[in-house]
C-alpha positions in Angstrom: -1.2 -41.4 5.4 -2.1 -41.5 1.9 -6.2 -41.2 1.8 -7.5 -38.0 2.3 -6.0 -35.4 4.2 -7.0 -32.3 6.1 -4.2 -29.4 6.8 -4.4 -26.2 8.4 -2.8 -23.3 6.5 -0.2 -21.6 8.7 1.6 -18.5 6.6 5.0 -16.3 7.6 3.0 -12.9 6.1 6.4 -11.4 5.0 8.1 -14.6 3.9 5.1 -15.4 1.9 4.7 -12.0 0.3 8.4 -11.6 -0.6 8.1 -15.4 -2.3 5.2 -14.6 -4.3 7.0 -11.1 -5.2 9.7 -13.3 -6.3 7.7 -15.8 -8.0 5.9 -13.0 -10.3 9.4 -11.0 -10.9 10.1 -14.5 -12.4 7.6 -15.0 -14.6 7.9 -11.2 -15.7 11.5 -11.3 -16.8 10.5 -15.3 -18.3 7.8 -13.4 -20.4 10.6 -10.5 -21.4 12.9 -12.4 -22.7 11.0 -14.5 -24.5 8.9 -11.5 -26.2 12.8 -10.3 -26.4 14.0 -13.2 -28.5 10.6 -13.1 -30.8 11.6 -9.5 -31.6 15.3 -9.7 -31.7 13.9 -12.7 -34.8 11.9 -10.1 -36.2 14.6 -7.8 -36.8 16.9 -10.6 -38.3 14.4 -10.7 -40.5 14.4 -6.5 -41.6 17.1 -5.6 -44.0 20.5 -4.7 -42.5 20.4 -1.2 -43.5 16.8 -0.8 -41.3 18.7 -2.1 -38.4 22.0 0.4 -38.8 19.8 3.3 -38.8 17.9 1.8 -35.8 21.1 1.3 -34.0 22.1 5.1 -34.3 18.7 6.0 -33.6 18.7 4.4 -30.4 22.4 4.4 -28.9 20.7 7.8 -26.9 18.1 5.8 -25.5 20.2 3.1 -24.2 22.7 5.5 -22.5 19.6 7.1 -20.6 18.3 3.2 -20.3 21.9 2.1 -18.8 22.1 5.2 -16.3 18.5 4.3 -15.1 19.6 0.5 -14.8 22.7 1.5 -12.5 20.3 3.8 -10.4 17.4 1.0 -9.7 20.2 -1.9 -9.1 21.7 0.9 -6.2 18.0 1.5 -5.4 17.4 -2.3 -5.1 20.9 -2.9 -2.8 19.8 -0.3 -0.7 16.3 -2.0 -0.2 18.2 -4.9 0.9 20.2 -3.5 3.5 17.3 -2.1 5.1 15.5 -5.0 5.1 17.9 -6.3 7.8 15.7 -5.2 10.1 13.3 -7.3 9.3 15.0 -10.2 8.5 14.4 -10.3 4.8 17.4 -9.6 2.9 18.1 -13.0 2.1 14.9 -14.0 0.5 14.4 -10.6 -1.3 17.9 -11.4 -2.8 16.7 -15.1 -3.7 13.5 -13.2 -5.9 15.6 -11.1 -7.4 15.5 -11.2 -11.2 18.6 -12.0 -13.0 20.6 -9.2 -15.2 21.2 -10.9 -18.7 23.9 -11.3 -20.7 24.6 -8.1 -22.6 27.4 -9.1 -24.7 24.7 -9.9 -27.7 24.0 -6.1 -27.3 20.5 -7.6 -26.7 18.6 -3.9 -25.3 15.1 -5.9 -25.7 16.2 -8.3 -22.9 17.9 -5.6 -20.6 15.0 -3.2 -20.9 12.8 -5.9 -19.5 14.9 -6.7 -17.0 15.1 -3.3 -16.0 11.3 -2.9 -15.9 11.3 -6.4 -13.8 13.5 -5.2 -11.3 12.0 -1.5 -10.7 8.4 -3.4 -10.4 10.1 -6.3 -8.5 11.4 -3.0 -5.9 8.2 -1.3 -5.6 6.4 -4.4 -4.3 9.0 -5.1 -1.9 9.1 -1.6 -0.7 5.2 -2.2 -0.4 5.6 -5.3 1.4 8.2 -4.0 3.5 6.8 -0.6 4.7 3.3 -2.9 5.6 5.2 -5.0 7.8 7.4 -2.0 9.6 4.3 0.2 10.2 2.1 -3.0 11.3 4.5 -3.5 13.8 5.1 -0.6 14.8 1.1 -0.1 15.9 1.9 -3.3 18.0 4.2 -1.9 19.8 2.8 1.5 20.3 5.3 3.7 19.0 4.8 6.8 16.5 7.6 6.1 14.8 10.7 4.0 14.4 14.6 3.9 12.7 13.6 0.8 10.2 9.8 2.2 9.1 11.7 6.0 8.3 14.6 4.5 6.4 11.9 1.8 4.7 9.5 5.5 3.9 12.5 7.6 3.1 13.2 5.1 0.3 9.9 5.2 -1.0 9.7 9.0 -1.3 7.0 9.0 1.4 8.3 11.3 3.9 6.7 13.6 6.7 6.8 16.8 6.4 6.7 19.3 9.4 4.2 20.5 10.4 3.9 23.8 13.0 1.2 22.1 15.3 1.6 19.0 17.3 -1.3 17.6 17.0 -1.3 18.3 13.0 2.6 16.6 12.9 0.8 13.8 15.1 -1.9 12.9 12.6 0.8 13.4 9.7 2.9 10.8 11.0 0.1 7.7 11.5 -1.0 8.5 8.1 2.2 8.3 6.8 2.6 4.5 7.6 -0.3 4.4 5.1 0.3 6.5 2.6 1.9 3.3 0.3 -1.5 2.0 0.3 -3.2 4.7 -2.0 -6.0 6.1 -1.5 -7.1 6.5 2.4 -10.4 4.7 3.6 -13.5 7.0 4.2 -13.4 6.7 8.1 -9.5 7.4 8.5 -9.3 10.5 6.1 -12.6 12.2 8.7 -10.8 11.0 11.5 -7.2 13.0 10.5 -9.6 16.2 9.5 -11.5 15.9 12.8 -8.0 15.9 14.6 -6.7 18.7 12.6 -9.4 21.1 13.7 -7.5 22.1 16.8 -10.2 20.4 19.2 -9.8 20.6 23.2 -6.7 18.2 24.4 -8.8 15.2 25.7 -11.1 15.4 22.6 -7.6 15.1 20.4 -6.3 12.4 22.4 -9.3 10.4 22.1 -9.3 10.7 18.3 -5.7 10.2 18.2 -6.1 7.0 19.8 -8.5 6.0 17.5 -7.1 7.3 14.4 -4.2 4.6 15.5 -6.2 1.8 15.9 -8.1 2.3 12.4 -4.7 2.6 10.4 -3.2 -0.8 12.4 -6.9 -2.6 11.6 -6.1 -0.9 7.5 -2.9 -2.5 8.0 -3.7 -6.1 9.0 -6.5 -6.4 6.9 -4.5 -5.2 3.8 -1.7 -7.8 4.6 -4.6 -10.5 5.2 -5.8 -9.8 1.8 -2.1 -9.5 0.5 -1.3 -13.0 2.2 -4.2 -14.6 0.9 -3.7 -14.0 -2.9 0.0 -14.7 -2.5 -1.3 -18.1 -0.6 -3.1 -19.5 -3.9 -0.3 -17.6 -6.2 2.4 -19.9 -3.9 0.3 -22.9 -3.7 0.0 -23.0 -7.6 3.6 -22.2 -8.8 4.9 -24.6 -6.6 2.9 -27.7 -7.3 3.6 -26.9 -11.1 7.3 -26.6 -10.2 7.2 -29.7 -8.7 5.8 -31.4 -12.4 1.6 -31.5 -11.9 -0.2 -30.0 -14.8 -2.3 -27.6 -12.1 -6.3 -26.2 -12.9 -6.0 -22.5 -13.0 -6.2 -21.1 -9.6 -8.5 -17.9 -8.6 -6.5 -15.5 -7.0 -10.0 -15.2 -4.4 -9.3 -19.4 -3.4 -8.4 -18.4 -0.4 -10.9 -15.6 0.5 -13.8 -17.5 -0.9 -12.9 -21.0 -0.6 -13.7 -23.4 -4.0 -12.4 -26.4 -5.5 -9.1 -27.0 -7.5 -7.6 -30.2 -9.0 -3.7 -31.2 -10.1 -2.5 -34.4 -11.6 0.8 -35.9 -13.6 0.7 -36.3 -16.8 0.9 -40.0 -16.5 -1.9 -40.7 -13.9 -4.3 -41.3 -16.2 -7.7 -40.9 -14.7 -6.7 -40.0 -11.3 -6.5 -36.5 -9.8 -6.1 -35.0 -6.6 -8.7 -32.4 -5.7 -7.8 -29.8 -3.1 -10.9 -28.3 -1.1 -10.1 -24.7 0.6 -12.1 -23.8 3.3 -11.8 -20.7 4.1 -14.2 -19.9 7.3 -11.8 -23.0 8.9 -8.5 -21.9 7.3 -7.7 -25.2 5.7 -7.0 -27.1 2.9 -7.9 -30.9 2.4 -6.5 -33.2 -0.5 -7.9 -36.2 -1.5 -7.6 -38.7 -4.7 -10.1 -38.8 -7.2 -11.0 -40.7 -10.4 -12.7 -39.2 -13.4 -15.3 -41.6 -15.1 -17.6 -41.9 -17.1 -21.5 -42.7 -16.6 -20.7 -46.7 -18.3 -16.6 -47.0 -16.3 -17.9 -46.5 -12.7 -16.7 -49.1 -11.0 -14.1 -49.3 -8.6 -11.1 -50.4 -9.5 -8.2 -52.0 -7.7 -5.5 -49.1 -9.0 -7.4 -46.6 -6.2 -5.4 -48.5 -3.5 -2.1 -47.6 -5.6 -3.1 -44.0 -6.5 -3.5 -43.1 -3.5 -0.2 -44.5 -1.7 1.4 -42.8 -4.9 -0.1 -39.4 -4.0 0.9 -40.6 -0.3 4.5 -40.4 -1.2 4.9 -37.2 -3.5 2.6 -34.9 -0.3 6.0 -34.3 1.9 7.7 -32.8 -1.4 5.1 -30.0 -1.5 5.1 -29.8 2.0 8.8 -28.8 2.2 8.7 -26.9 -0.8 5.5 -25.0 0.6 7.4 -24.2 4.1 10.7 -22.7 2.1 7.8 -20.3 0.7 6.7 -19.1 4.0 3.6 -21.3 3.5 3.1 -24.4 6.0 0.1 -26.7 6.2 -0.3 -28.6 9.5 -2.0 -31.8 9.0 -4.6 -32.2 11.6 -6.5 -35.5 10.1 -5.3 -37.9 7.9 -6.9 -41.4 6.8 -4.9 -44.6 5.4 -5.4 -45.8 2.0 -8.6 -47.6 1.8 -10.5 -46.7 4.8 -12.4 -44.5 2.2 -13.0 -45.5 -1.4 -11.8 -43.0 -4.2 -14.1 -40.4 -4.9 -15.7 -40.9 -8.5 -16.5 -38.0 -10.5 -18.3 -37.8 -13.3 -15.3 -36.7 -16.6 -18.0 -33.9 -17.6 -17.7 -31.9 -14.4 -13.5 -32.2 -14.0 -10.9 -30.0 -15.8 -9.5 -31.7 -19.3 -5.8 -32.1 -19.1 -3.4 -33.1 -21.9 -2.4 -36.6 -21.5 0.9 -35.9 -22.4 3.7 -33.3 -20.8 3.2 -29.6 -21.5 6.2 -27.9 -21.4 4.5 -24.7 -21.1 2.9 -25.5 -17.8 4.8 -27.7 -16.3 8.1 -26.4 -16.9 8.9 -24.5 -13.2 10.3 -20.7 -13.5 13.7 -19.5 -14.1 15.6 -20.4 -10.9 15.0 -19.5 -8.1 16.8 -20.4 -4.8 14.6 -20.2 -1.4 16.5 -20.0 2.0 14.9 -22.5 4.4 
């Protein structure tokens, strides 16, 4: 294979949110500590005295600062145990940002650590109690040990309530309650149940008010999948070394166009086509040219057999995202000529290496 290729886009939901959680906890604590080391340059600059009275000023702060650090890094451990039960505790360690070096007495870089971490906790306890109460509509069941130790964490728990029926529609809105505010249709069903209607009329709502919280559910992981999907898509081609076109966080809800390229290809690309109504993605080679250069040119055969040989490397690094892409068509090198496009209609890239977007994110290790 190395002419153009079509792939259907498989995604692990919670594999693929917890990576993308990772991926912007990365380039969080990446932006603090470099907005950390521009200020901690600033103050160099100030006179010494300035920077004495700062330092008594704010040796309060940082003991209030240091208790709140110890109490989100116990919050964040027990996150991880829980999500056992789901199978997660692996990768959500892997995202996790890393606590810097504090023997500087560098506060700038530990506060934004601090704020990486409690953000980096809330969308895993998002992620997390989407997953347990999706699940838990599957199978049926009002309630279960993981979902309650998941809400319990997240300060989102039931509280009793004298009727059944009331305690009923308490609990299924609970395994929403994460999500903000409550869609028109399920807030009138819960205050139509909590009217104290006849038993069969309750039942009927009850069974209803279920199945609209598990649809909420699915549809606001679908949604959550499918910006994580292009955030994924994007990070890892650039951490793999291709200057990347910026990608809409909508690609994969609407569909469009994106292109990626090295550095050195000159005027070859690869443009990936989403489709979204189909679910995949296809990749071909292209060549930018110009209105008086569009011939073709014997280097199409070579661009695309070099593209040929770099696809499995996104492929693998893809799959250890939760992301896979099953290739369901795939044409040899040739049996197609390279699709010309006109220079004026393409993305400009630097013909030279940009560290800023090609450099990939602080580490990050991904269990396969």
């Amino acid at each position: 294979m190395s002419g153009p290729t079509t792939a259907i886009i498989v995604a692990d939901p919670v594999a693929l949110l917890l990576s993308a959680a990772g991926i912007r906890a990365a380039m969080a604590i990446r932006q603090g500590y470099e907005d950390s080391a521009a200020l901690a340059a600033e103050h160099a600059a100030q006179h010494g005295q300035i920077l004495q009275t700062q330092h008594a000023a704010n040796l309060q702060g940082q003991q209030a600062m240091l208790q709140q650090l110890a109490q989100s890094e116990a919050e964040f451990a027990q996150l991880s145990q829980l999500a056992d039960s789901l199978g997660a505790s692996e990768r959500i360690l892997a995202g996790r940002p890393t606590r810097p070096d504090t023997t500087n007495d560098n506060d700038a870089a530990l506060i934004s650590y601090l704020r990486t971490l409690q953000s980096y906790s809330a969308e895993l306890k998002s992620i997390l109690l989407t997953e347990s109460a999706r699940l838990m509509g599957s199978t049926g069941s009002d309630e279960t040990p993981a979902f309650q130790e998941f809400a319990n964490l997240a300060a989102s728990e039931v509280e009793p309530e004298s009727d059944a029926v009331m305690q009923t529609a308490a609990r299924l809105l609970a395994r929403i309650a994460h999500l903000g505010a409550l869609p028109q249709q399920i807030q009138q069903l819960a205050q139509q149940l909590n009217r104290n209607l006849p038993t069969e009329r309750a039942e009927l709502l009850t069974s209803e008010l279920r199945r609209q919280i598990q649809l909420h559910l699915e549809q606001t992981q679908q949604q959550q999948v499918q910006e994580a999907t292009a955030l994924v898509l994007q990070q890892s081609l650039k951490d793999l070394g291709y200057q990347v076109e910026e990608f809409s966080s909508t690609l994969f809800v609407e569909g469009g166009v994106v292109h990626f390229r090295r550095h050195d290809w000159g005027a070859y690309m690869v443009r990936m086509r989403i489709n979204e109504a189909t679910g995949t993605a296809n990749f071909n080679v292209i060549r930018s040219v110009t209105n008086a250069s569009n011939e073709r040119s014997v280097l199409d055969h070579l661009a695309e057999d070099r593209w040929c040989a770099e696809f499995p490397a996104l492929l693998k690094a893809l799959e250890a995202c939760g992301l896979g892409l099953n290739v369901t068509r795939r044409l040899e090198a040739g049996e197609l000529p390279v699709q010309l496009v006109n220079k004026d209609l393409l993305p400009q890239f630097a013909e030279h290496e940009d560290a800023r977007t090609s450099a990939p994110l602080l580490s990050r290790e991904i269990p396969l």
